[in-house]
FIKOLMAR-79460 format. One record per residue (C-alpha): z negated, y negated, x. Coordinates in pm, whole numbers, padded with zeros to 5 digits, always signed. Last residue first. Layout:
ZYX
...
//
This chain:
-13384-06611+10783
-13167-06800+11033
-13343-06656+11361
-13323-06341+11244
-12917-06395+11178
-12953-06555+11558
-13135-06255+11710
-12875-06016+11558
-12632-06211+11669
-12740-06242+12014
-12815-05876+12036
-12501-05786+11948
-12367-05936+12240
-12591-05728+12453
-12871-05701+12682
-12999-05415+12860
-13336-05498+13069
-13349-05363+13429
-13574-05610+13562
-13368-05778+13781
-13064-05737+13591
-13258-05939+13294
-13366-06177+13565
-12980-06171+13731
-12815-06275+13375
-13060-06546+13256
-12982-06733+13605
-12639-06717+13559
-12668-06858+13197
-12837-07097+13288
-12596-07197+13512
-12328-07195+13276
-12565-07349+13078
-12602-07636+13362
-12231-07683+13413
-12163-07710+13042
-12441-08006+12993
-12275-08158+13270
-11937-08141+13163
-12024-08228+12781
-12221-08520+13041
-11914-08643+13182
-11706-08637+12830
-11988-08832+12666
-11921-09098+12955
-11565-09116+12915
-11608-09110+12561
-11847-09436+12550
-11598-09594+12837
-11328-09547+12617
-11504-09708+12300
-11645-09939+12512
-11290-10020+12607
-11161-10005+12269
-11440-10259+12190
-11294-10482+12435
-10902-10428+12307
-10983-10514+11950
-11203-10815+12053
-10916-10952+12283
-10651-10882+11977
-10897-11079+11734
-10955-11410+11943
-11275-11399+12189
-11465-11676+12170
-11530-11921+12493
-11798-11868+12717
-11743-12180+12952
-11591-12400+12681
-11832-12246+12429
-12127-12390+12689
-11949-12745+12676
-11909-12728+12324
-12272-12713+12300
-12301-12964+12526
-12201-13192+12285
-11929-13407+12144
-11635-13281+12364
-11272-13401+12388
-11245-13288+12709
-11208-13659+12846
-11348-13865+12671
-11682-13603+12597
-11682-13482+12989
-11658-13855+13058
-11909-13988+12829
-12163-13717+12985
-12119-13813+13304
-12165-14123+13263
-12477-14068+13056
-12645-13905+13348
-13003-14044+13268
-12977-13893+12946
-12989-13570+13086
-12816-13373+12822
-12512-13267+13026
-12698-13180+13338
-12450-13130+13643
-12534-12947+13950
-12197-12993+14182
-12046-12737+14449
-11896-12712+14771
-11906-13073+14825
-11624-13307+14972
-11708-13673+14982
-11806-13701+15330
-11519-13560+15466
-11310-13833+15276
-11428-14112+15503
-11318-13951+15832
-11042-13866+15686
-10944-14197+15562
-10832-14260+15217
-10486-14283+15117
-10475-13956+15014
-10764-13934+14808
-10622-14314+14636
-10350-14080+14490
-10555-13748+14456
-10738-13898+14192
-10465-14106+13992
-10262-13859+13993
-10536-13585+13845
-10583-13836+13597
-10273-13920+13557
-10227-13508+13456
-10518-13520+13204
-10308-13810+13012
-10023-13672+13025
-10148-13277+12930
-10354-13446+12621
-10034-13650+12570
-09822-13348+12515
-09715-13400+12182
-09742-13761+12192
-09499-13755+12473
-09298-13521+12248
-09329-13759+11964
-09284-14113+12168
-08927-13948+12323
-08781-13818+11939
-08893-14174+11829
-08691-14316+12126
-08406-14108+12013
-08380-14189+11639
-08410-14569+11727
-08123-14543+12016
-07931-14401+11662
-07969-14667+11452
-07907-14890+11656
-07554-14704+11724
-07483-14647+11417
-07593-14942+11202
-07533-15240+11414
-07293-15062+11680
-07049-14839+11435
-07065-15001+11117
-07098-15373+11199
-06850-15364+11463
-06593-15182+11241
-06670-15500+10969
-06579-15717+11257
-06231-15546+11375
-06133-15573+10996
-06245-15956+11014
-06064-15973+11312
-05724-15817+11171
-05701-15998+10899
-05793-16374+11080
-05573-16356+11358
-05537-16715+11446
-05942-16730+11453
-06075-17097+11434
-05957-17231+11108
-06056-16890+10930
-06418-16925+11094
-06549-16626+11242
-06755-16805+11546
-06962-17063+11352
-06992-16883+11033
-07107-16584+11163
-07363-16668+11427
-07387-16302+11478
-07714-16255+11591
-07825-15933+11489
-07920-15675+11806
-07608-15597+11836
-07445-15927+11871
-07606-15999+12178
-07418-15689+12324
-07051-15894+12185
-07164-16207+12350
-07236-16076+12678
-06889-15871+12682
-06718-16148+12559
-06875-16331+12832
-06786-16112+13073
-06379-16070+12978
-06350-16467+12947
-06345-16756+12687
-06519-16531+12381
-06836-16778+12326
-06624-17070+12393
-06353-16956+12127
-06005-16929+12256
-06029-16614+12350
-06095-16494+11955
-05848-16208+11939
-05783-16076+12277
-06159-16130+12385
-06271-15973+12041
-06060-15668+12121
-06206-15676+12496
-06524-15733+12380
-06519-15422+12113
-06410-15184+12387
-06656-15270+12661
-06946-15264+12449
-06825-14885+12283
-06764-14781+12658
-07125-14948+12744
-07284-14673+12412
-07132-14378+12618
-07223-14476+12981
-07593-14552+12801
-07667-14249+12671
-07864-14080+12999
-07981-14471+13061
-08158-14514+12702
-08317-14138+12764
-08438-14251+13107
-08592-14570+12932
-08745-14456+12642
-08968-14155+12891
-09031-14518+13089
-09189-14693+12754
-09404-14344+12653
-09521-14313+12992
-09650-14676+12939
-09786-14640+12702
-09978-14306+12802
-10068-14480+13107
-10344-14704+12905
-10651-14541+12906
-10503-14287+13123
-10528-14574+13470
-10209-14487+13646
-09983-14660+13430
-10221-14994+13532
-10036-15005+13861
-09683-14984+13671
-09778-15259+13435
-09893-15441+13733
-09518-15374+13888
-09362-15502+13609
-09605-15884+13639
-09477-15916+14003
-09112-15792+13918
-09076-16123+13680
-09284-16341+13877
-09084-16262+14253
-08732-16263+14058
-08786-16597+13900
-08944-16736+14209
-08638-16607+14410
-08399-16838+14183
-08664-17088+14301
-08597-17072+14686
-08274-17042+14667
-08299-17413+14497
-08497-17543+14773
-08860-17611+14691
-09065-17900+14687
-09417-17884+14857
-09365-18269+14951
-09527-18243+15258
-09496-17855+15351
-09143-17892+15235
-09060-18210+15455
-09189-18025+15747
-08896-17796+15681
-08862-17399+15616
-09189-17397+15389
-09278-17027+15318
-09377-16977+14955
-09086-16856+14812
-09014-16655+15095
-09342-16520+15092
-09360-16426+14750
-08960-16316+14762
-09080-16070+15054
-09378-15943+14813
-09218-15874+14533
-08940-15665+14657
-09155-15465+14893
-09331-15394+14527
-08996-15268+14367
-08943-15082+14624
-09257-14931+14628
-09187-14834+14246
-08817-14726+14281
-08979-14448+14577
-08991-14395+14917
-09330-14285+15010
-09233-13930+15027
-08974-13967+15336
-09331-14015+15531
-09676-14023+15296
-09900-14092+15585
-09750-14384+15766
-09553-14495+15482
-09832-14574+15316
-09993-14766+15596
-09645-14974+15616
-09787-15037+15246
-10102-15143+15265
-09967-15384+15578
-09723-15577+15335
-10020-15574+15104
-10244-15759+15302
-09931-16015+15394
-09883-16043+15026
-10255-16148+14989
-10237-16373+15273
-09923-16567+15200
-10004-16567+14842
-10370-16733+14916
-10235-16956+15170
-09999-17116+14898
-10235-17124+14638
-10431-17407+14853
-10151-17648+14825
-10052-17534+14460
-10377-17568+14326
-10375-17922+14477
-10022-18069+14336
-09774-18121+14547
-09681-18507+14544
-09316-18647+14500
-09227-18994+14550
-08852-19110+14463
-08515-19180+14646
-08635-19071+15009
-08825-18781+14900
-08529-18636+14685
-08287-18669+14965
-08528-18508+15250
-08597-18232+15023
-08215-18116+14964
-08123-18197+15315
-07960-18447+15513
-07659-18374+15695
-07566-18792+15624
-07560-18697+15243
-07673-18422+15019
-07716-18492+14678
-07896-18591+14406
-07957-18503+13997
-08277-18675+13943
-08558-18435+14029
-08596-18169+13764
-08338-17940+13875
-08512-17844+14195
-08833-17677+13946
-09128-17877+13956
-09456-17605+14095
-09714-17584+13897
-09630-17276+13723
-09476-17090+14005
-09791-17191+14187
-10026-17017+13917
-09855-16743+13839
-09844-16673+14272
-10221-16725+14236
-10300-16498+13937
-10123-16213+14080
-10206-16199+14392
-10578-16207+14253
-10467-15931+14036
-10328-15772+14327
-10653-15814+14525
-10880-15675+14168
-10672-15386+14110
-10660-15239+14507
-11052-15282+14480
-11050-15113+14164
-10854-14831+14254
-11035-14793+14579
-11387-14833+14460
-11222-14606+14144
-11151-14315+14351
-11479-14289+14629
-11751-14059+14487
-11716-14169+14095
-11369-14053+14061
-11394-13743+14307
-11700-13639+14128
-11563-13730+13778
-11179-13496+13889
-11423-13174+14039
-11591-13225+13653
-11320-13198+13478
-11175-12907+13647
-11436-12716+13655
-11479-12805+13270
-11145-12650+13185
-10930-12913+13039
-10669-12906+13335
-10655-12476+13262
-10602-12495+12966
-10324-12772+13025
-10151-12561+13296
-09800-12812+13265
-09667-12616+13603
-09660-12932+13795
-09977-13079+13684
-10134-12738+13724
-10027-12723+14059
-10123-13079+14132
-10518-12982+14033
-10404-12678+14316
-10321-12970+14606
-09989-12886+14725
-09859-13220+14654
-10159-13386+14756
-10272-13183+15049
-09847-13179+15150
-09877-13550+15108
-10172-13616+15358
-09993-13471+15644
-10259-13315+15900
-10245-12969+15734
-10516-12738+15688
-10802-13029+15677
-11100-12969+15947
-11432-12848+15909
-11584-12884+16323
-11872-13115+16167
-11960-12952+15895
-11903-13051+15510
-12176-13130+15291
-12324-12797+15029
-12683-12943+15131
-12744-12632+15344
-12432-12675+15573
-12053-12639+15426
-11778-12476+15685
-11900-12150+15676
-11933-12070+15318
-11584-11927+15331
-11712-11671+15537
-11633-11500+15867
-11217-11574+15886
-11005-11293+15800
-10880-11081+16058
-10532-11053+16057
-10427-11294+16378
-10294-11587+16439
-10511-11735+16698
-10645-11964+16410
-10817-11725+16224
-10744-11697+15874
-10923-11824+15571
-11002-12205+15699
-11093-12367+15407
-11089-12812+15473
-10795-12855+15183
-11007-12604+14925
-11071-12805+14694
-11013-12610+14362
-11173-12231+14558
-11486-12367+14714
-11530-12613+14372
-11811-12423+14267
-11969-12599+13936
-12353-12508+13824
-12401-12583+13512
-12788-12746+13412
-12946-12712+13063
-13299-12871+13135
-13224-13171+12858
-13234-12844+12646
-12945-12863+12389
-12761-12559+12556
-13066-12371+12567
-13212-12223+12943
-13054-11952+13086
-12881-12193+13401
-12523-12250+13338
-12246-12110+13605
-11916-12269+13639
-11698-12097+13914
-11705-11742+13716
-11534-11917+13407
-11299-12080+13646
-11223-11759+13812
-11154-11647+13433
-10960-11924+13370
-10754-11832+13680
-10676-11491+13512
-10537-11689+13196
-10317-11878+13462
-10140-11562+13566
-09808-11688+13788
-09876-12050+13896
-10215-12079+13838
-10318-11743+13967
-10066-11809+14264
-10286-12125+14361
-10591-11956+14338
-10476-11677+14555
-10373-11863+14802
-10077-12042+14985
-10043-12293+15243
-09684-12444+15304
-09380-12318+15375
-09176-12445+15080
-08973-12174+14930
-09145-11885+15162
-09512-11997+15075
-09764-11903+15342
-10050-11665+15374
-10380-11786+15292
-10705-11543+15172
-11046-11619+15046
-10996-11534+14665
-11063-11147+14739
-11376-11246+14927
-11514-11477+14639
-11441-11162+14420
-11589-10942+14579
-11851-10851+14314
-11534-10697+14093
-11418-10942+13771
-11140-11114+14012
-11061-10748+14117
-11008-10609+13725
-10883-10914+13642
-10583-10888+13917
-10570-10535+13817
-10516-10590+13463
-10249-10916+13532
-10023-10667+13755
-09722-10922+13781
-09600-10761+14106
-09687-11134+14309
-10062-11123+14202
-10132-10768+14203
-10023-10771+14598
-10184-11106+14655
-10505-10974+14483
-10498-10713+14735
-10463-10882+15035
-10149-11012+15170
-10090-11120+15530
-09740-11019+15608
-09847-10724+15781
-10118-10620+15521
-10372-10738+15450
-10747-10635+15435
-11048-10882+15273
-11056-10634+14944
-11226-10392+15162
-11261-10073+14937
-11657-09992+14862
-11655-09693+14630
-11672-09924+14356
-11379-10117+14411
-11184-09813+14514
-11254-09671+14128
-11153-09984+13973
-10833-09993+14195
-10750-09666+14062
-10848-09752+13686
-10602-10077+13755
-10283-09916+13873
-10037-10159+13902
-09830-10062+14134
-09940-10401+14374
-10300-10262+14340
-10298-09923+14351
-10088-09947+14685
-10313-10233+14836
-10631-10059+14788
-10499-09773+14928
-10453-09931+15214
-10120-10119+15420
-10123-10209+15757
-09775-10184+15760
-09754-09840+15957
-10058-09719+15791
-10374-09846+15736
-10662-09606+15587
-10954-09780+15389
-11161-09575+15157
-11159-09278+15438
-11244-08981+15265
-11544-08806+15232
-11493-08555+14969
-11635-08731+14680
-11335-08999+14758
-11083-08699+14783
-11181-08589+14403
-11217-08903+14296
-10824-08996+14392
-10713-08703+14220
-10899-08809+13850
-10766-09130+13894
-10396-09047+13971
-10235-09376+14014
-09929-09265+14186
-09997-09475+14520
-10372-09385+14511
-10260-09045+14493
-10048-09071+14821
-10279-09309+14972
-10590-09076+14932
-10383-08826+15080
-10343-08994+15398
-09995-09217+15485
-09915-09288+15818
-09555-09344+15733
-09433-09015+15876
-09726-08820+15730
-10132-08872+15788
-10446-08626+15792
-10761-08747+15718
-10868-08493+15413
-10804-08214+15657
-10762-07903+15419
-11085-07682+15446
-11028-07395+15221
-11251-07580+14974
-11010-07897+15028
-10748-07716+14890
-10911-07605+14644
-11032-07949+14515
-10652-08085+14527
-10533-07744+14361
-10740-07907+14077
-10665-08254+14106
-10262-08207+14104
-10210-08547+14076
-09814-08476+14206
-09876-08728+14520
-10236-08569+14590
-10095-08211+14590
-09832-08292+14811
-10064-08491+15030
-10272-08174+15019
-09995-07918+15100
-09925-08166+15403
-09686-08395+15476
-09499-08467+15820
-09216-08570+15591
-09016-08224+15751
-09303-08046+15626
-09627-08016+15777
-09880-07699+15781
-10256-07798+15726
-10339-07443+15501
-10140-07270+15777
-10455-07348+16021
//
């Protein structure tokens, strides 16, 4: 048939019409009997052409006249897909309803929510989120090109469109209809799409078709099966890439506060988090207590008379033989305890670096390896007279210093983990970088002052060499001058130009300077207490998926549910309840229920009731058509009786009839 003739694109007068929105020609064309299936070079059908351009109007016309919703071409690539990575959201509206797969990608495994996703569409990712196939859309994995790991929806929602993953969350958390202050008020969370490490979303042969249902791997008490396994065997890519990490890392704190969220972090908490935490807190705290303890009760080498080593004796053999020396109980028995504590946490840690790989190594486990080897090595008795006499050898001690000192920093770095009190210490280590970012400028006004006072005053004790003018010049700082005993005129041969050098000193480092490390660390506590909703949320989430990855698999499995009743009101649930109020800032489920319907701000109101508005004239517009179609038909009708039956009717007739009719 000419009317199905090709041009040199292999297009026909249809997918012409169809690309241009021509609906019109579009409907006579397929009156002469166009082929509403037929495909150009790229294996493109009409229906792709106008889905492509976003011509509404054109692409109801070929869905009324049977064609296929879901066409692939060359890239596997529907119309669905066109419309929605284009941008066109009435189009994809309009596929949606006429049934359009949303569980079809494309050759590099994109759906359609993918395709929105990664052009920026935001109205046609909320028009498919707010479709019935949603949970389909949302099943989907392809793989991230920066850092090769898993990739969803839900993850590029956070990342790119974050108000669109509040919706998801919205649809994730369901209440019952019964009142928000009714002790039956029950939410429904679905947590298929937060925790999603054990989701399998694409077959594992490789290939396109998506997996049967996301439900699949939970039995009928929402538990995981037997055959669920984890997407990736490394426990620090399901942290890191974790999508409560996500939102850590991209600072999402509307989304963090969301109640889905809150409530996915209490059931992890309370399912297996703070056993572990607490467990861990109570065996370094016991560490802790004994290695205090021993330190404590232990005589320091330097308080035995001042002896030495003859005949190739040692340090403890000397002091025994010239005096008695007894080891006091605690310390007998507090020994063991340090050398199996530290040995416990020796092994804790090669477990660490089992899982976590290059990611384990860190300042903070080194500072713990630290503390541990100079435990044991203070501990460890290298002679038999040590174990006797339970005196230690002078290296021995200098390591007790450093053991106790980094022993009591590392539990303020286990407790930073905790929010009660992380936000301290956030606020101590934020101090801390900035200090070391200005510190090669405030050391080159150290090193310049000592060496002047050096020059000048080197023949003062405090001043006698390059370091310990240095030393004495920083303690100066922070006030303690000891002015008359160091800038005495009998002392100082150069007494003009080091009392000049000394008001300088005053000026630039006691005023200045301090003045100015106080500036920035109060610059440092305001933006942490800026964000410290987002800090404090994001150790939580830390804190959470920290002792998740240490954990087991086989333990872990049983924790995972694909979704969570939770009464607010029930006052046998009061844990719960304190939680979502600590930490959402709640005092009622009331606010809960505005939190999962919240109000609409003024420009979201103006644009919904222009969409009723739309929608109202859309619909009056459909049945003006309607209404016209049956007069016309009507009128038809009217025409062949009065033909019929031979009866001459004119215009004039009409408005004679109507004038009557008026009277």
């Amino acid at each position: 048939m000419v009317i199905n003739d090709e041009d040199e694109d292999s297009n026909t007068a249809l997918h012409l019409a169809s690309l241009a929105g021509h609906n019109k020609v579009v409907e006579a064309l397929l009156q002469a009997g166009a082929d509403v299936e037929a495909r150009n070079c790229t294996l493109w059908t009409p229906l792709d052409c106008a889905a492509a351009k976003g011509w509404e109007k054109t692409v109801r016309v070929l869905l009324e006249a049977d064609a296929p919703v879901d066409p692939m071409d060359k890239t596997k690539t529907t119309p669905l897909h066109l419309s929605s990575s284009r941008g066109h959201a009435g189009v994809v509206e309009l596929l949606l309803k006429w049934h359009a797969s949303v569980v079809q990608r494309d050759s590099e495994g994109r759906n359609c929510l993918d395709l929105a996703i990664d052009n920026g569409n935001k109205d046609v990712a909320l028009c498919i989120v707010g479709s019935v196939k949603w949970k389909d859309a949302l099943r989907n994995e392809t793989l991230d090109v920066n850092t090769g790991n898993r990739d969803t929806p839900m993850r590029k929602l956070i990342r790119k469109m974050p108000d669109v993953a509040e919706k998801v969350f919205h649809r994730c958390s369901q209440a019952n209809s019964h009142n928000p202050d009714s002790a039956a008020y029950e939410i429904t969370f679905y947590y298929e799409f937060l925790d999603d490490m054990y989701a399998q979303w694409r077959e594992q042969d490789g290939t396109d078709a998506l997996s049967s249902s996301g439900d699949s791997i939970f039995d009928e008490d929402n538990k995981l099966t037997d055959n669920a396994k984890p997407y990736s065997a490394d426990s620090t890519v399901l942290k890191q890439n974790h999508p409560l990490m996500i939102m850590v890392k991209n600072e999402q704190e509307d989304l963090l506060v969301h109640p889905l969220v809150s409530s996915l972090l209490m059931h992890k908490w309370r399912s297996f988090a703070r056993w572990v935490y607490y467990f861990n807190l109570l065996i370094y705290c016991t560490f802790l207590t004994f290695l205090t303890g021993y330190i404590c009760s232990t005589n320091a080498p330097f308080e035995y008379d001042p002896l030495t080593a003859a005949n190739g004796s040692t340090f403890c053999e000397v002091v025994e033989s010239a005096q008695t020396v007894n080891q006091s109980t605690f310390a007998k028995i507090a020994k063991y305890f340090i050398i199996v504590l530290a040995g416990l946490k020796i092994l804790s840690e090669l477990f660490q670096i089992y899982n976590a790989k290059w990611q384990y190594f860190s300042w903070e486990n080194l500072i713990e390896w630290v503390t541990y080897i100079s435990a044991l090595l203070l501990v460890i008795d290298f002679e038999t007279c040590q174990s006797r006499t339970g005196i230690r050898q002078p290296w021995q001690w200098q390591l007790a210093a450093v053991a106790i000192f980094l022993a009591w920093i590392d539990l303020v770095l286990f407790i930073r983990k905790f929010p009660r009190f992380g936000i301290y210490v956030v606020m101590f280590t934020d101090i801390c970088y900035t200090f070391m970012q200005f510190f090669p400028v405030f050391f080159l006004f150290i090193v310049a002052f000592a060496l002047a006072f050096f020059v000048l005053l080197k023949n003062q004790n405090e001043f006698r060499s390059v370091l310990w003018s240095m030393l004495k010049t920083s303690v100066m700082m922070i006030g303690e001058m000891e002015y008359t005993g160091v800038f005495q005129e009998n002392s100082m041969f150069y007494s003009e130009l080091t009392i000049i050098l000394f008001i300088f000193f005053m000026i630039f480092m006691n005023i200045i300077i301090m003045n100015l490390l106080v500036g920035l660390a109060v610059d440092d506590i305001k933006a942490v207490q800026e964000k410290a909703v987002l800090k404090r949320l994001a150790m939580q989430v830390e804190l959470a998926l920290d002792v998740e990855s240490i954990v087991p698999q086989f333990l872990r499995r049983k924790f995972v549910r694909k979704s969570l009743n939770v009464k607010p009101n029930d006052n046998s649930n009061n844990r719960m309840k304190h939680f979502f109020q600590k930490s959402m800032f709640m005092s009622s489920s009331t606010d809960l229920n505005k939190a999962l319907n919240p109000e609409l701000d003024e420009m979201e109101v103006l644009q919904e009731n222009q969409e009723k508005m739309l929608k109202n004239i859309n619909s009056m517009r459909i049945r003006m058509k309607n209404m016209e179609t049956s007069n016309a038909q009507l009128s038809n009708m009217l025409a062949a009786l009065l033909k019929h039956h031979d009866v001459q009717f004119t215009d004039e007739d009409i408005v004679v009839e109507d004038a009557t009719s008026s009277t």
